[in-house]
C-alpha positions, 0 to 999 in steps of 0.5 A, spaced: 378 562 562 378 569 565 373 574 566 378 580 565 378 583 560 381 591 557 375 594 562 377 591 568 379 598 573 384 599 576 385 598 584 388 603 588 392 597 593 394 590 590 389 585 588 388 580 593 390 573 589 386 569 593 379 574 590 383 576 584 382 569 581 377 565 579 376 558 582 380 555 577 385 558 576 386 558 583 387 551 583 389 549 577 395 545 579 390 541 584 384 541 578 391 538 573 393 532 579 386 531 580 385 529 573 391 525 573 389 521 579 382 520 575 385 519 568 390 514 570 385 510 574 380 510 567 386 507 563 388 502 569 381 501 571 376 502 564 381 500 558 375 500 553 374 507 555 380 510 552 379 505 546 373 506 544 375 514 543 381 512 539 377 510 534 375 516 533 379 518 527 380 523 521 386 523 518 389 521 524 386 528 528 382 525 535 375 528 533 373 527 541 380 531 543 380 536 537 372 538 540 375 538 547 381 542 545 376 548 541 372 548 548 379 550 550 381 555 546 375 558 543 374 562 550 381 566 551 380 567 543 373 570 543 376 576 548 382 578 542 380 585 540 385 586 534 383 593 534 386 595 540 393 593 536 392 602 535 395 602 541 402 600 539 403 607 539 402 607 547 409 605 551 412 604 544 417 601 548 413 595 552 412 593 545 418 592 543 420 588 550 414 583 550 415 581 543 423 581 544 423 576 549 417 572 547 419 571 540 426 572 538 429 569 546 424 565 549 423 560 544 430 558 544 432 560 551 427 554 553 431 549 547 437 551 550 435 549 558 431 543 556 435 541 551 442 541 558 437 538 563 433 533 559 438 530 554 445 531 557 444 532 565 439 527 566 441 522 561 442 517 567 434 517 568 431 518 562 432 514 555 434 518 550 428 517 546 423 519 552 427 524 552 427 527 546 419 527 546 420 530 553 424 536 549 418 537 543 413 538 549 418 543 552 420 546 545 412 547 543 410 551 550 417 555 549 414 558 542 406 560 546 406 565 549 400 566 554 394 568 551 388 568 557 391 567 564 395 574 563 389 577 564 390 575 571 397 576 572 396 584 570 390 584 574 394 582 580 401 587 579 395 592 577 397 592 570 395 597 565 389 592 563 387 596 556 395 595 553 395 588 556 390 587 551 395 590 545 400 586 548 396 580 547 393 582 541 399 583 538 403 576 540 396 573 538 397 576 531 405 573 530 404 567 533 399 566 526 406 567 522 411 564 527 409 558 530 410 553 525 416 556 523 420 556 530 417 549 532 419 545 525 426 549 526 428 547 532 425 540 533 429 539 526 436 542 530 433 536 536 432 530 531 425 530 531 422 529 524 415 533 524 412 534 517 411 541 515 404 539 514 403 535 520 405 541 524 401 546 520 395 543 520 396 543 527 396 551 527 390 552 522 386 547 526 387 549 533 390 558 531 387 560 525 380 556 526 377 558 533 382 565 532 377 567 526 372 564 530 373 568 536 374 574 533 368 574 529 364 571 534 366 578 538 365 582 533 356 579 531 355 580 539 357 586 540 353 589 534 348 586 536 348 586 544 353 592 546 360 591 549 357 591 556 353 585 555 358 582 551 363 583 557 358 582 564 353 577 560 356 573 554 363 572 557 361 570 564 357 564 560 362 562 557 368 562 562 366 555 565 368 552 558 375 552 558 376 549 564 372 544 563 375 542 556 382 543 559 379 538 565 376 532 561 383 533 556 387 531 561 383 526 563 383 523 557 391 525 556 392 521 562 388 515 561 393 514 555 399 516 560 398 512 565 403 506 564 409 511 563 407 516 568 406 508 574 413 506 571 417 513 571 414 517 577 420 521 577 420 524 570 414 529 572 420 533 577 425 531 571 421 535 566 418 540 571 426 542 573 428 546 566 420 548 565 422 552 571 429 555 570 426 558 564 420 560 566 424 564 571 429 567 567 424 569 561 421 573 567 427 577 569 430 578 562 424 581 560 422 584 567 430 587 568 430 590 561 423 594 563 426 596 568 433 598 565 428 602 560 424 606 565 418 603 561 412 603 567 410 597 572 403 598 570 406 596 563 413 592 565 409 587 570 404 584 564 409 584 559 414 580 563 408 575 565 406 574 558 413 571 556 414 568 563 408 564 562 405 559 557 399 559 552 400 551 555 393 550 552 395 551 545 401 547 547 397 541 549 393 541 543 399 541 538 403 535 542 397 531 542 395 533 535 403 532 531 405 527 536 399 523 539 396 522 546 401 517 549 407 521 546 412 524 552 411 531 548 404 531 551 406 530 558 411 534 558 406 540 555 402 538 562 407 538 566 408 545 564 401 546 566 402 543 573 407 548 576 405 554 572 401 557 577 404 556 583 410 559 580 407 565 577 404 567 584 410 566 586 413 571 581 407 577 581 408 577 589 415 578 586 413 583 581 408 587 587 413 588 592 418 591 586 413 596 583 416 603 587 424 600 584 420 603 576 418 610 574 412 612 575 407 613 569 407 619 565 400 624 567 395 624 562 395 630 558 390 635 560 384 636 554 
C-alpha cells in the first residue's frame, strides 16, 4: 500500500502529510464512502451481479474475494524483512512497549469498550444479534495490529524507519501464532460459536499464504535484481494493487450490505463510536509509557501508531471468510477502515507537536 519502506530518509523538518501520503491513503476515507455509495447501488440496481459471484464457492471460501483479499495483503506482505527482526536488540525498550499493547492490551481493551457500547449502551438501537456480529468485527480489527500504513504514520512523526520495520516485522511474526487464539478466546466469552477450523483456515489462507509468499518473493527479487531495483522498481508497480483490491472488495462487500446499511443508517456512527475510543486510548498508553520510559519519539511515535491503527485489510478478509459478506462483523471491519485516517492524522499532528516532551536520541558511537 506504501512505498516506504526501511531505507526511506529521514527529513530534517515534519513531513507534509499532504506530500507524505500517497493519493490513496490520502483519501481513503473518501475511496471507502465512494465504494459504499457504488456497492449499494449495484446490489439495489444490478442484483444479479452479487449473485452471480455468490456462486463461486469452495468450501464455502468466496474465490472472487479470496483473489480480491491476496491482491490486498500480498503487497504490504512482500515488504516484510524478517531479518531486520536482528535489530531487537536497538531500543530493546521499544519492543517491549509495542508488543505489550498490541498483543497483551489492545485486544482485549477493544473487547471491553466494544462490548460497553455495542451490547449494553446502545441496546436501545441495535438488536442484540446485529450487535453481537458488530462485536466479532470489532474483536477481529482488535487482534490486527497495522502492518503497511504504519510505514506512513513513522514516515510523518520522522520516525526511525529501519526499526519501524523491526517492529513491524516483529508483530507480523506473532500474529502467525496469536491470531486465532486471541479471536476464538474472545468471541467465545462474547457467545459467538466459531469453529476453531473455520477460524484457522482463515489465518493460514489469508497470513500464512501471501506472508511466505511475500517473503519469498523478496528475498528471489532481490538476489536476482538488487534492493534498489526492488524498492524504486518492483515495489512502485506493484503499490496500485492494493488499493485497487481493497476498492473493488468493499464494493462487492456493500453490494451484499446494501439493505442493512438503507435500513440502519445510524449504525455506522453507533460502530464507529467505540472503534474510536479505542483507537485513542491504545495510542496514549503505548505513547505515554514511551514517554514515561524515556524510549526516543523516533521510536515511541511509530510503536504507538502500529497498536493505535489497525491491519483492517486482514480484518475484512477473516470477517468475510468466518462470518460472510452480508454479516455485521464485515461492516464493522469497514467501518473501522472508514474513520482510520482522519483520525490517525489527527493523532500524528498530536505526536509531532509532542516530540520536544521526549529524550533525545543517544549519538551513534564513533568507529
Amino acid at each position: 500500500m506504501t512505498e516506504f519502506t526501511e531505507r526511506t530518509p529521514e527529513p530534517e523538518a515534519d513531513p507534509d502529510i499532504r506530500s507524505g501520503m500517497g493519493l490513496f491513503e490520502r483519501y481513503l476515507t473518501v475511496w471507502v464512502a465512494l465504494a459504499i455509495v457504488i456497492g449499494i447501488g449495484v446490489g439495489q440496481f444490478l442484483p444479479a451481479v452479487p449473485e452471480t459471484l455468490a456462486r463461486f464457492e469452495y468450501a464455502n471460501v468466496s474465490i472472487p474475494v479470496a483473489i480480491l483479499i491476496w491482491a490486498m495483503i500480498f503487497p504490504m506482505m512482500v515488504q516484510i524483512d524478517f531479518g531486520a527482526i536482528v535489530g531487537v536488540r536497538r531500543q530493546p525498550k521499544g519492543l517491549v512497549v509495542t508488543t505489550t499493547v498490541n498483543w497483551l492490551i489492545k485486544p482485549f481493551s477493544m473487547f471491553l469498550i466494544s462490548y460497553l457500547f455495542l451490547i449494553i449502551l446502545f441496546r436501545p438501537f441495535i438488536p442484540e444479534d446485529l450487535a453481537r456480529e458488530y462485536l466479532a468485527g470489532a474483536i477481529l480489527l482488535g487482534a490486527a495490529p497495522c502492518t503497511a500504513m504504519v510505514f506512513v504514520w513513522s514516515y510523518l512523526t520522522r520516525g526511525d524507519a529501519a526499526y519501524t520495520l523491526v517492529q513491524v516485522a516483529l508483530n507480523d511474526l506473532i500474529m502467525l501464532f496469536a491470531f486465532a487464539p486471541i479471536v476464538i478466546f474472545l468471541l467465545g466469552i462474547s457467545d459467538i460459536s466459531v469453529p476453531w477450523d473455520t477460524v484457522a483456515l482463515s489465518v493460514f489462507l489469508y497470513i500464512v499464504i501471501p506472508l511466505g509468499a511475500g517473503y519469498a518473493t523478496r528475498l528471489w527479487l532481490i538476489r536476482r535484481h538488487g534492493i534498489e531495483w526492488f524498492d524504486n522498481v518492483f515495489m512502485k508497480r506493484l503499490a496500485p494493487v492494493t488499493p485497487i483490491g481493497l476498492i473493488i472488495t468493499l464494493v462487492l462487500l456493500f453490494a451484499f450490505q446494501g439493505e442493512v446499511i438503507l435500513n440502519n443508517p445510524l449504525h455506522i456512527l453507533l460502530i464507529a463510536i467505540p472503534l474510536i475510543i479505542q483507537t485513542v486510548l491504545i495510542f496514549f498508553i503505548a505513547y505515554g509509557w514511551a514517554k514515561a520510559w524515556k524510549i526516543p519519539h523516533k521510536v515511541a511515535a511509530p510503536g504507538a501508531m502500529i497498536g493505535a491503527s489497525n491491519f483492517f485489510e486482514l480484518a475484512v478478509a477473516a470477517a468475510i471468510a468466518i462470518f460472510g459478506l452480508q454479516s455485521g462483523a464485515a461492516l464493522a471491519t469497514v467501518v473501522g477502515v472508514l474513520v482510520e485516517v482522519p483520525l490517525m492524522l489527527a493523532l500524528v499532528k498530536y505526536a509531532n507537536r509532542t516530540r520536544k516532551s521526549f529524550p533525545e536520541p543517544e549519538a551513534a558511537p564513533d568507529t
